[in-house]
TORTORNU-367228 format. One record per residue (C-alpha): residue in one letter; x, y, z. Coordinates in steps of 0.02 Angstrom, whole numbers, padded with zeros to 5 digits, always signed. Layout:
<recs>
AXYZ/...
</recs>
This chain:
<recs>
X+02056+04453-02412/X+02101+04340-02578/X+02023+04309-02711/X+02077+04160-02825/X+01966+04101-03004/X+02047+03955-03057/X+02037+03880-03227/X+01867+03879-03326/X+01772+03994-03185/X+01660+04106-03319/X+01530+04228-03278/X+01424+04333-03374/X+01433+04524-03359/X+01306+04655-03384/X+01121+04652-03372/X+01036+04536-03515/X+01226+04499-03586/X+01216+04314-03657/X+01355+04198-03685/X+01401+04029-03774/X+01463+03891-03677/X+01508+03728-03694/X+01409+03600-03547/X+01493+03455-03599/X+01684+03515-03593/X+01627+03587-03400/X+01581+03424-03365/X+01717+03338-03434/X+01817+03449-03323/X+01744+03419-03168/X+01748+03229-03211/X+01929+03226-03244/X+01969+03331-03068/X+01852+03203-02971/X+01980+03095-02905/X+02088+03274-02826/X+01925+03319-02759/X+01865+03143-02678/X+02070+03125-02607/X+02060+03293-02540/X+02029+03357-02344/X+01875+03408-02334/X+01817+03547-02192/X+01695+03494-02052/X+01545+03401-02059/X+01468+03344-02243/X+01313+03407-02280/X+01201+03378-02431/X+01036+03444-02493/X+00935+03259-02521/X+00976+03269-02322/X+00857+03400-02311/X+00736+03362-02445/X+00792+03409-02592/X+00777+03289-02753/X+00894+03374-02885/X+00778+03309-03029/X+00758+03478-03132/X+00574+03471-03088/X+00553+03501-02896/X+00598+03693-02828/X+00711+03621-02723/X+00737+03838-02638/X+00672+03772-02475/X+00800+03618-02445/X+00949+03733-02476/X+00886+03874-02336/X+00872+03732-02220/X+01026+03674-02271/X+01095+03836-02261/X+01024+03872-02085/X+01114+03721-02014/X+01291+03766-02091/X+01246+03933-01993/X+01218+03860-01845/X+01382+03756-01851/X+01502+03882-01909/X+01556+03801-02068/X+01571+03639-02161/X+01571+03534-02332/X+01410+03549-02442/X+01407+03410-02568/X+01290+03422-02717/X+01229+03275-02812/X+01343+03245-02937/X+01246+03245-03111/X+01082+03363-03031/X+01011+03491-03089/X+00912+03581-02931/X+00792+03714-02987/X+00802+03869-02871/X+00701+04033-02834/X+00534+04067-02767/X+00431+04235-02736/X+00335+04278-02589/X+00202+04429-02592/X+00268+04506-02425/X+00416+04618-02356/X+00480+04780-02462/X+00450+04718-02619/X+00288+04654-02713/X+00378+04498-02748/X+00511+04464-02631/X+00625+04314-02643/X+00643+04172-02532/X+00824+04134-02472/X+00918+03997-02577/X+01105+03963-02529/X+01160+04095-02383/X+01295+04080-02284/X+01332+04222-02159/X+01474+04256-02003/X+01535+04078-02024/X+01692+04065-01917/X+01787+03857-01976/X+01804+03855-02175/X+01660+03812-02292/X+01682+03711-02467/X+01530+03687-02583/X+01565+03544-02686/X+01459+03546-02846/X+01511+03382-02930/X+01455+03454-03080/X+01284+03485-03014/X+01192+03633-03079/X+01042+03740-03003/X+00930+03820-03104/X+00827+03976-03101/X+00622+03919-03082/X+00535+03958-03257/X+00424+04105-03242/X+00501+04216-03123/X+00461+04389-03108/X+00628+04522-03119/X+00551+04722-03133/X+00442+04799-03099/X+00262+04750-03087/X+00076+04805-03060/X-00051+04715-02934/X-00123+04596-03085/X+00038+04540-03126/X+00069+04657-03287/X+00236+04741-03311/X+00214+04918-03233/X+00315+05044-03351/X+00367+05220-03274/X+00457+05356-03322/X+00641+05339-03268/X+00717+05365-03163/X+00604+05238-03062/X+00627+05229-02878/X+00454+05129-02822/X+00532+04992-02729/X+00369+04941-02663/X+00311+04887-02861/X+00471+04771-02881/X+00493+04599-02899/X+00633+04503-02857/X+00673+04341-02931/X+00839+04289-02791/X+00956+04392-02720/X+01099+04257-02765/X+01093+04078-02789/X+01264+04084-02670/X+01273+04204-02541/X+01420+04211-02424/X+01449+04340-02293/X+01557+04407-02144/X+01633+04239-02145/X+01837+04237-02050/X+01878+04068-02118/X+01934+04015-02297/X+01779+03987-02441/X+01782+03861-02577/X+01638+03859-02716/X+01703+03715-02853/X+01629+03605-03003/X+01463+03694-03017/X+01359+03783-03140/X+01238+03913-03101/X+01127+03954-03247/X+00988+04095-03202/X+00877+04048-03344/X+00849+04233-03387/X+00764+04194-03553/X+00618+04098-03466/X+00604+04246-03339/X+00461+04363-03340/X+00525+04541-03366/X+00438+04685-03299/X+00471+04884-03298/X+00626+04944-03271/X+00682+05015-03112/X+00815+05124-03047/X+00926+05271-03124/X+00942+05164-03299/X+00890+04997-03344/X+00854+04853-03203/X+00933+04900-03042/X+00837+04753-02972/X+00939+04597-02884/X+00975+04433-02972/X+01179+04374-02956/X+01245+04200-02951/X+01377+04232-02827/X+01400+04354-02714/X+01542+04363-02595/X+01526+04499-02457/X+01651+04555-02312/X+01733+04390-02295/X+01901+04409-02197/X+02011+04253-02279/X+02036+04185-02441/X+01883+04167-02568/X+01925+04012-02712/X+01810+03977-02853/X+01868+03839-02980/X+01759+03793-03132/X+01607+03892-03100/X+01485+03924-03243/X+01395+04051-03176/X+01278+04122-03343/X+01105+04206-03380/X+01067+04294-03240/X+00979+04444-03236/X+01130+04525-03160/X+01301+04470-03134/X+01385+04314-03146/X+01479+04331-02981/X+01488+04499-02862/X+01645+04521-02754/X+01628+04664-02629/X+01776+04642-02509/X+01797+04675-02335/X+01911+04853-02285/X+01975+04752-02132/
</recs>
């Protein structure tokens, strides 16, 4: 497995860390590379989120267009996602069911794809819903503060697991000209859980047990609860 960041990819770090960036020079990046991009071979069939629903209008949680989305790439094998250039898509939604008390509905997951994948953000950015919960939390809703270490799964609440989620996948992955911003200071924040701190989910990209070569070039990926981007690489 490789792993290539190419020019202005920046993530954040550790829990709560903030950063400055610049929007406008991003953009002007991804503007200037447009013309590489649009001359470029792209893999497999083109797919795009307005085809399932989505509108991209920094209003509409737009979580449920990207898992079909996503579902249909998984069925295929691979492909080209194209995001609206100029969008913003706001992401993340909670669900009162499975291990958690607020799980997280799926956003962008990818999983065992076997032709290449390439998510084309033309400078597109999703969003983090206002108002999600990341802790731990009581039935009414209030943040639920125990003594640490906290290991009551069952009280947590999950914002997303990862906007971008790509897995087992034996073909090469692509994620360029995108910005991922997780919002963190319009999240709710509840008791902390874990050994120290908020062991609780949240990333903007994770990239899990893929077998070929893993390429991100000018992703913002900021204010998430957790990290920016996770790499945990294969041992095949």
């Amino acid at each position: 497995m490789a792993v290539m960041l190419i020019a202005r990819s920046r993530v954040t770090g550790p829990m709560f860390q903030m950063m400055d960036f610049d929007r406008r020079a991003f953009l002007a990046i991804v503007a200037a590379a447009a013309a590489c991009s649009e001359s470029r071979a792209q893999p497999g069939p083109i797919l795009r989120p307005e085809d399932f629903g989505a509108k991209g209008d920094g209003t509409t949680n737009d979580t449920p267009a990207f898992a079909a989305l996503s579902a249909q790439v998984n069925r295929i094998g691979g492909g080209t996602i194209a995001l609206r250039r100029g969008a913003t898509y706001v992401v993340g939604r909670q669900t009162a069911r499975g291990p958690y008390r607020l799980s997280p509905d799926p956003i962008i997951e990818f999983k065992a794809l076997s032709e290449p994948l390439e998510i084309e953000g033309n400078g597109a950015r999703l969003a983090a819903q206002p108002g999600l919960r990341f802790g731990s939390f009581d039935t009414s809703g209030g943040p639920l503060h125990r003594p640490m270490p906290n290991l009551h799964g069952e009280e947590l609440a999950v914002p997303y697991q990862a906007m971008i989620s790509i897995e087992d996948c034996r073909a090469p992955v692509t994620i360029r000209d995108v910005e991922l911003d997780g919002n963190i200071q319009r999240l709710r924040i509840g008791g902390q859980y874990g050994d120290t701190g908020w062991q609780v989910p949240g990333t903007g990209v994770i990239l899990r047990n893929n077998l070929s070569s893993e390429t991100l070039i000018n992703v913002l990926s900021h204010h998430h609860p957790q990290d920016g981007v996770m790499i945990d690489g294969s041992l095949n």
